[in-house]
C-alpha positions in Angstrom: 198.0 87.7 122.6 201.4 88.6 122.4 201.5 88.7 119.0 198.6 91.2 118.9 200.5 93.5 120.7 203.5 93.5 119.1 201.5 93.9 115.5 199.6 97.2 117.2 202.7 98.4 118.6 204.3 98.2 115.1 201.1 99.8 113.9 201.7 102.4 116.3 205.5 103.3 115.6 204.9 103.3 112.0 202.1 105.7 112.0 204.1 107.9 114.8 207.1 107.5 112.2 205.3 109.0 109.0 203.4 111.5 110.9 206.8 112.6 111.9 208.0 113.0 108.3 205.1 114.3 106.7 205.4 117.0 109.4 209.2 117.2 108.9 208.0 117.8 104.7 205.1 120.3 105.4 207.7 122.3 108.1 210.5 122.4 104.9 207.6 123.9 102.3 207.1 127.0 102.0 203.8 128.5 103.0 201.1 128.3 99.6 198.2 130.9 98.9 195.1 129.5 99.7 192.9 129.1 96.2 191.0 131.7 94.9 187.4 130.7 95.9 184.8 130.0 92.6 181.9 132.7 92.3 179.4 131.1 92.7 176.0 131.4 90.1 173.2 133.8 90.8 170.6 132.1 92.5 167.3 132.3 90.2 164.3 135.0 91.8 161.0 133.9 92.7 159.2 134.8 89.6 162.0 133.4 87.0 160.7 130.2 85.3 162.3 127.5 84.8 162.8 126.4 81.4 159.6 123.7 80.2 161.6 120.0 80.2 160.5 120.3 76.1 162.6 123.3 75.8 165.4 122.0 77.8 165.5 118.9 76.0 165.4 120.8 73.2 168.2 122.2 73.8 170.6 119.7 74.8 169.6 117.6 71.2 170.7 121.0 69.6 173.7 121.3 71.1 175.1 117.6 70.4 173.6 115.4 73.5 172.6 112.4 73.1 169.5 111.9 75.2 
């Protein structure tokens, strides 16, 4: 039993310890721009198709896949 509790106090210290530094490292950075967000495709209306599977298979041979 003891030794349980000294192996989760352990545990415990050594998390407390690196939460410590990585807050100590994140403090000493300077502040970042958050990244440009990706546009995002145009979603396809109602009365577009898509493409037969022929066509699309098609396609992918033609332009060097191996399917």
């Amino acid at each position: 039993m003891a030794e349980r509790e000294a192996a989760a106090k352990a545990t415990l210290d050594n998390m407390a310890r690196l939460k410590a530094l990585r807050l100590a490292r994140e403090a000493a950075e300077p502040q970042r721009a958050p990244a440009a967000k990706k546009a995002r495709a145009k979603p396809r209306k109602l009365d577009e198709k898509a493409p037969a599977l022929s066509d699309w298979l098609a396609n992918q041979q033609s332009g060097g896949r191996r399917i």
